[in-house]
N, C-alpha and C positions, 0 to 999 in steps of 0.2 A: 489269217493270224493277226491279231488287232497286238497293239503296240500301246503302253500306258502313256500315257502324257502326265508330266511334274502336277497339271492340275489337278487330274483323276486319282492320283495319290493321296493328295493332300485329302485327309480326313474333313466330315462337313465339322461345318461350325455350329454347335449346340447353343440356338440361343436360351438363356435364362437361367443353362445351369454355371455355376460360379467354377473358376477357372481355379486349379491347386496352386497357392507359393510352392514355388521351386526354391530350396534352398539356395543349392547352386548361383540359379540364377541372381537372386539375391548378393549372396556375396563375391560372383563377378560384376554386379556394378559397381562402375566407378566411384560415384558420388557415394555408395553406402560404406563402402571400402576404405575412403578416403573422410569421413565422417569417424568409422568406427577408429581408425590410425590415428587420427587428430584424439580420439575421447583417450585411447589408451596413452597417447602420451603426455596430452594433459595432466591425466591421472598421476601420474609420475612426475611432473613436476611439482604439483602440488604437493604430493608426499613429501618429497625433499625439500621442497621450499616452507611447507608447514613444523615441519622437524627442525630447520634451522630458526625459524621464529619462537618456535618452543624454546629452543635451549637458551636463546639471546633477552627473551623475554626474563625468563626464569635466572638467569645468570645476573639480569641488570639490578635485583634488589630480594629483599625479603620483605611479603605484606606485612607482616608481622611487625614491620619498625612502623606499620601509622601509629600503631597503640600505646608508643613507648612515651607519650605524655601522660594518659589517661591514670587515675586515680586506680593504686595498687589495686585493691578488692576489684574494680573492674576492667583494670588490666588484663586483669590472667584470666577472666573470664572470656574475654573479645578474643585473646589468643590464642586460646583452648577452644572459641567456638570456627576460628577461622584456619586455625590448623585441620581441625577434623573436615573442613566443608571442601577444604583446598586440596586434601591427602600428600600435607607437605610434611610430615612423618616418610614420607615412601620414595624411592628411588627416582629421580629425574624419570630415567629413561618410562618407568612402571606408569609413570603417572603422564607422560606423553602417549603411552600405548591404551590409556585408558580415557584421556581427552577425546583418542582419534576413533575409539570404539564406539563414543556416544556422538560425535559429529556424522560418522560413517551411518548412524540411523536416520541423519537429516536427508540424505536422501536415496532411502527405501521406503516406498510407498507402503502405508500401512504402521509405521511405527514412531514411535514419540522421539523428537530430535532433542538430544541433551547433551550440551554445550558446557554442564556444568555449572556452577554457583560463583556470584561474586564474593568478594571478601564482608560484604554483608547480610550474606548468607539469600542473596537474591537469585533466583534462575537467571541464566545470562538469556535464554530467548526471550523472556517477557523484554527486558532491555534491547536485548537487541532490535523487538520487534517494534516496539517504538520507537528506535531511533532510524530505522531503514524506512518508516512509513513520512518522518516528519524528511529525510534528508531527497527521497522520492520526489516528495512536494514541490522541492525547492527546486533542485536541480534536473528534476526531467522540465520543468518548465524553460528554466532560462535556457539550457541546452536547444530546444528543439525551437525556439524562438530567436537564438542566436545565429541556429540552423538556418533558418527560412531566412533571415533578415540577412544574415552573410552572402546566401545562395545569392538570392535577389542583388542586391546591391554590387558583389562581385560580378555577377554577366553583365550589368549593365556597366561597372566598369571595363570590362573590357574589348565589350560593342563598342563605347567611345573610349578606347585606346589613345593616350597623350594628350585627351580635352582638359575643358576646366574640370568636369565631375571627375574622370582620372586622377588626376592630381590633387583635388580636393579628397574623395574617398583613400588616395594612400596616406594622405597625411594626417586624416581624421583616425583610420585605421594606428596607424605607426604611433598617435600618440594616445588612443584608449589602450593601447598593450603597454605604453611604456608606463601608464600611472598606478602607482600603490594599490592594490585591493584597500589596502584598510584605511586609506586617505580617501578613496573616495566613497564608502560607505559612513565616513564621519560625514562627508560634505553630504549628501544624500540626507542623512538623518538632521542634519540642518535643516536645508534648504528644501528638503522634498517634503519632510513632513514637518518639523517647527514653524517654520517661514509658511509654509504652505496649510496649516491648523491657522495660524494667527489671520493670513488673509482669509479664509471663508467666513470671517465675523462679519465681514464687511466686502465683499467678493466682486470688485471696482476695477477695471480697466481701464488706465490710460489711455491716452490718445496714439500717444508717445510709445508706450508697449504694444501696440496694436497696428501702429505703424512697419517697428524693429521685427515682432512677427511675420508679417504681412512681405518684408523685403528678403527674409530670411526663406520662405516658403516657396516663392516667386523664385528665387536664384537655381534654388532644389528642383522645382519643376521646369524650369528652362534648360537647366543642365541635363534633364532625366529626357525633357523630349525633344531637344537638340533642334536642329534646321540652320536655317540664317540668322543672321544676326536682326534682322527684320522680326521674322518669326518670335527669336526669343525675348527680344525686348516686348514684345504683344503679349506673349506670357507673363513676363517680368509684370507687366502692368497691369494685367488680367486679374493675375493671385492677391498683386497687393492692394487692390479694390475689392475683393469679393471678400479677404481678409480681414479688413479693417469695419468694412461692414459686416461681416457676421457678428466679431466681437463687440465691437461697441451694440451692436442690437439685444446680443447677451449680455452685454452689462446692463443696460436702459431695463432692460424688464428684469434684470434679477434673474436671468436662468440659472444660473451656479447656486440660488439658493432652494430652489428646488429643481433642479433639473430634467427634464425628460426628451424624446424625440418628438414624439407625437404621430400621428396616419405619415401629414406631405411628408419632413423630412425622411419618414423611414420609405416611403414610397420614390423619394429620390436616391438614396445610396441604393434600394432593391435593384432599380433601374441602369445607375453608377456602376453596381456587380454583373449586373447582363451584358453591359457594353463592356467587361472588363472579362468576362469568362467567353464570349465571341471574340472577341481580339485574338488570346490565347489559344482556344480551339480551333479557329475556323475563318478569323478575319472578319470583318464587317461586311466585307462585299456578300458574302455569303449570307442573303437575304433571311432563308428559311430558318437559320441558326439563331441568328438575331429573333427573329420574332419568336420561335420559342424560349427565348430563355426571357425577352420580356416579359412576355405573357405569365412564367413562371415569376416573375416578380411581381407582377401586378395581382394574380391570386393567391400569391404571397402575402401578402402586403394586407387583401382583402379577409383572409384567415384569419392575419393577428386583430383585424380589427373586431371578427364576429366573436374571437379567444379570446382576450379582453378579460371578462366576468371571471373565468377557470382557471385564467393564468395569474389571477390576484397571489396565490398560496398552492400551487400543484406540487407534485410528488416528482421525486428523479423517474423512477416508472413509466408517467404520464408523459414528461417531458421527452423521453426515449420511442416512447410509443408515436408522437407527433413526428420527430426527428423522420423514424422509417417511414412515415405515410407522407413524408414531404420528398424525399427523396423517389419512391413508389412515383406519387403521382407527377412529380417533376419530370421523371424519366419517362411517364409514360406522352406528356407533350411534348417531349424532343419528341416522339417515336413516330404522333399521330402527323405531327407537324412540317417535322424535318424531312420525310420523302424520301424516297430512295436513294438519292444522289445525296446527301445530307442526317441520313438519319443516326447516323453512328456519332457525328461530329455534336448536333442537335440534343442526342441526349447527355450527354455527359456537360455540354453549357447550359442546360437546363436544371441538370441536377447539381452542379455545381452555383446558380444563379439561387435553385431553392434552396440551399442549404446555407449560400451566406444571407438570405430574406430571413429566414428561420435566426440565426443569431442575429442578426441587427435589431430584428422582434424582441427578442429574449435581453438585449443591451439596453434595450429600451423598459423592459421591467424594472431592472437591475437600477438605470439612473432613477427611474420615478421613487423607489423604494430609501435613495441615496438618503433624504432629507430624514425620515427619522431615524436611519441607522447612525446619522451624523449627533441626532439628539440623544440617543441613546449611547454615542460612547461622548457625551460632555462637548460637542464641539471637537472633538479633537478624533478626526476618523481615521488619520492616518498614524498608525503607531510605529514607533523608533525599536522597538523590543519584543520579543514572543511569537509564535505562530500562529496565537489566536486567543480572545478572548476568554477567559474561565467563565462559565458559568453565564452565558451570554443569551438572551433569549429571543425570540424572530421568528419571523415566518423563512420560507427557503432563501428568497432572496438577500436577506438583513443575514442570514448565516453567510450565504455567500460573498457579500461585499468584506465580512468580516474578514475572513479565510484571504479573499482576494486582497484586500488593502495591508496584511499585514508579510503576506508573499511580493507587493507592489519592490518595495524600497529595496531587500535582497535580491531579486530576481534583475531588476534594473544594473543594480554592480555587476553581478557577473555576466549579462549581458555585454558589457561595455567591454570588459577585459577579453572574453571570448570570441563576441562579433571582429575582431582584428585576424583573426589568423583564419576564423571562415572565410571570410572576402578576399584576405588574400590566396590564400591555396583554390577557391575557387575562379579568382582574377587567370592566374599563372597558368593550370588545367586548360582554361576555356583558350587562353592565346593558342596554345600547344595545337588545341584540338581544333580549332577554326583556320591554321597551316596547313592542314592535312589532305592530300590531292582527290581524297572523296567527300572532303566540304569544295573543293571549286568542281568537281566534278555534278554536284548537287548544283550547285549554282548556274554550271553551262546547262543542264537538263533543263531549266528553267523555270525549276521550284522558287516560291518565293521566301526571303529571306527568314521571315517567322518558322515557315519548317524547315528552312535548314538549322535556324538555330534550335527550335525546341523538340525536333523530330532525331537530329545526324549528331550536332556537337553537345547538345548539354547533358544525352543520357551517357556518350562515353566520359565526357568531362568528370561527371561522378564518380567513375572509378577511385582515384587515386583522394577522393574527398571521403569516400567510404571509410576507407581505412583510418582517415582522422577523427571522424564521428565514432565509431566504432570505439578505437582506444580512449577516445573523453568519454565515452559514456560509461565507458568500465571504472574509468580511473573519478568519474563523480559522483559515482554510488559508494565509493569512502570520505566522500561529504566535501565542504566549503570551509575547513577548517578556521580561516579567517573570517570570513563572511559570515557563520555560526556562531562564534565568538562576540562578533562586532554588535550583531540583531540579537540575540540572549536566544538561538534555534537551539533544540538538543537534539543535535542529530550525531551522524556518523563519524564527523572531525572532530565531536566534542566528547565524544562516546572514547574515542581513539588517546584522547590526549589526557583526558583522564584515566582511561586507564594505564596508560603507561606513569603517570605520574604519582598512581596507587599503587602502582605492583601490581597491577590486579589481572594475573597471566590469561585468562579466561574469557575476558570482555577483550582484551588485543587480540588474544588465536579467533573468535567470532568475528572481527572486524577483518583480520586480514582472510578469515576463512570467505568472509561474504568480497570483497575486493578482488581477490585470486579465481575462485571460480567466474566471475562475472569476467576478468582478465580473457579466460580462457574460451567463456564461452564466446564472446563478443567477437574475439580477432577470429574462434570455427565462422562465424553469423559473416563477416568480414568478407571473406575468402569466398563463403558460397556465393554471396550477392556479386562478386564479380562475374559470374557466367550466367545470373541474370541478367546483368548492364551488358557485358561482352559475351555472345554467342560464341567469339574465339577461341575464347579460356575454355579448355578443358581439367576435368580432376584427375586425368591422367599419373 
């Protein structure tokens, strides 16, 4: 009498044929479970928070008083044309359940989203849809640069905990948070682009500025790579030699009047990213990493010089096309190169070595190109106003500087304002998290300091950073209201502030409608990325 074994039960495995969703199964996971809770209550708040902005909207004025100057005969025509477009003939409540009807089709797949008419009888998504692409522009840049530049600068404050860079970084921090947004985009509009237009007629370096640079840079890097007081004075003196002779060599020939990299120097920063993407991967002792990711600089390097001729005027297409085959073949030298003990670490410095060779190439377009984009806007390339040029004409890169140079001035302010509370929320995290008895426990194991910090503390460190990036990103896609104002951007803050000061109930419910759901989804996006960072967190 034979006896089944749990194995002999277990049905074979059909391979190839596709396995059924199990409803069930489905809706007892956690995460999807936990996913659909979060939409349905979202859902619900929005209603009621949408509903109370309709009636406070509607309650704060009548459109109908812009037109109470305009000349009789075409008085009663503007308020005849914007009663009907507004259906302010009809009940509060009628005309809130018939806003939420045409929003409610923005998103169902398949159907025309309608938001409704301004009071000049404009579709609000056409508007809308221009002011969410310029306020994009603006604000996913400086955000995700503020990002990186806070990240950075707070670890390394608090690697050197109570040094000079410590105390320099909190009080450089403490005082970009405490200055005016709209005092310092005046001085910007100053000094970054008037002052800074005026000097490229004649684009001269002092001795004197080139010294003040030079001891300024030197201070920065001896605080950043620390040691003895021996060490850093060598630094100190290092920077402010190699400093004052770069500049003054750029002034002597006039590089700032036509500007470019050229092969060597791009061949040195290629080199600079390889020793800088092994550090972070793999360490320098780690022979085989190093030589792949130089190598990937040096065929780097040798690329832009054969690309040259193609890259005068290419397409975004082409440029995307090159991007993959750099990365493709960068990863595939970490792969050949790096060996078994090494090949995982190898390709990712490889690929991360080809892809900054790839834009220092591409930055070196961009400056060569600088000189007549400078002729073509009058000497004056950097603008105080506008998002771009009307009517502007160029090859890609002359488009691009344009686009860039007049993002330059705005992006810079809220940088400033911003970069203080990433560095510090990421300062405070990283202390926390560098106390913790499985960072000395890494440490007795005998890891070295680099992956304790970039492997143990800096990915739980991000937690509680998440959730701050998360809520600014929601809350900057309703724009730089100040910052929009200052620079002439017609984005989201300006979209918002107009219309509340039109009546114009339709362009506020589109603004706070795109705000709210971004609200929402952002803090779901928040939440799941915690049990990415922490495998602890459960959606239980």
């Amino acid at each position: 009498m034979s006896v089944d074994t749990p194995e002999a039960q277990t049905p074979p495995i059909r391979r190839g044929v596709p396995t059924r969703l199990n409803p069930a199964t489905l809706l007892n996971n956690p995460a999807f479970f936990y996913i659909l809770r979060r939409l349905i209550t979202g859902f619900f708040v929005l209603l009621g928070a949408t509903f109370l902005m309709y009636m406070l909207v509607v309650w704060s004025g009548d459109p109908r008083q812009n037109f109470e100057s305009y000349p009789p005969d075409i008085r009663a025509s503007k308020i005849r044309a914007v009663t009907e477009a507004l259906h302010l003939n009809d009940n509060v409540i009628s005309r809130y359940f018939n806003w939420l009807g045409g929003a409610g089709k923005c998103f169902v797949p398949g159907m025309d989203c309608n938001l409704g008419k301004t009071i000049d009888n404009t579709e609000v998504t056409a508007v809308l849809g221009n002011a969410i692409t310029t306020t994009l522009r603006l604000v996913l840049l400086s955000l995700a640069l503020a990002v990186v530049l806070g990240v950075i600068v707070g670890i390394l404050s608090a690697l050197r905990q109570y040094s000079v860079l410590d105390y320099s970084v909190t009080f450089t921090s403490f005082l970009f948070y405490s200055l005016p947004i709209f005092w310092v985009a005046v001085l910007l509009k100053e000094f970054g682009a008037i002052k800074f237009n005026n000097w490229l007629a004649d684009p001269t370096i002092p001795i004197w500025v080139s010294v003040v640079l030079g001891l300024l840079f030197g201070l920065v890097l001896a605080a950043v790579l620390g040691g003895s007081p021996r060490r850093r004075w060598i630094v100190l003196g290092a920077a402010l030699v190699v400093t004052v002779a770069v500049l003054q060599y750029f002034s002597a020939v006039e590089w700032f009047h036509r500007p470019a990299l050229g092969p060597g120097l791009i061949l040195v920063l290629a080199i600079a990213i390889a020793v800088i993407a092994t550090i972070l991967v793999a360490g320098l002792k780690a022979r085989p990493v190093l030589s792949s990711a130089v190598l990937a600089a040096v065929a780097g390097t040798l690329c832009g010089v054969v690309l040259q001729p193609v890259l005068k005027n290419p397409s975004v297409g082409f440029l995307v096309l090159l991007g993959i085959i750099a990365i493709v073949v960068s990863g595939l030298l970490g792969w050949f190169i790096g060996g078994e003990d090494y090949r995982s670490q190898a390709v990712r410095a490889a690929i991360f070595t080809g892809v900054g060779t790839g834009l220092v190439i591409l930055w070196d377009r961009v400056l060569s190109n600088f000189a007549r984009f400078s002729d073509k806007k009058f000497g004056r390339p950097i603008p105080t106003v506008g998002d771009s040029t009307p009517n502007f004409q160029g090859n890609i890169w002359q488009h691009f500087l344009d686009i860039s140079t007049s993002l330059l001035l705005p992006t810079i302010a809220l940088i400033l304002i911003s970069f203080a509370s990433y560095t510090r929320y990421t300062r405070a995290s990283m202390l926390e998290v560098m106390n913790q008895d499985y960072i000395r426990t890494a440490r007795a194991k005998g890891l070295t300091e680099r992956t304790v910090v970039m492997r143990h503390a800096f990915r739980n460190a991000l937690i509680p950073l998440t959730t701050v990036v998360a809520y600014d990103f929601a809350a900057v896609i309703g724009g730089a209201v100040i910052t929009e104002n200052v620079f002439g951007w017609k984005g989201m803050g300006t979209l918002f502030i107009q219309g509340l000061n039109a009546v114009n109930p339709n362009v506020v419910m589109a603004f706070f409608l795109v705000t709210g759901v971004a609200a929402v989804l952002f803090n779901l996006i928040a939440d799941l990325l915690y049990t990415a960072l922490d495998p602890r967190i459960r959606l239980q």
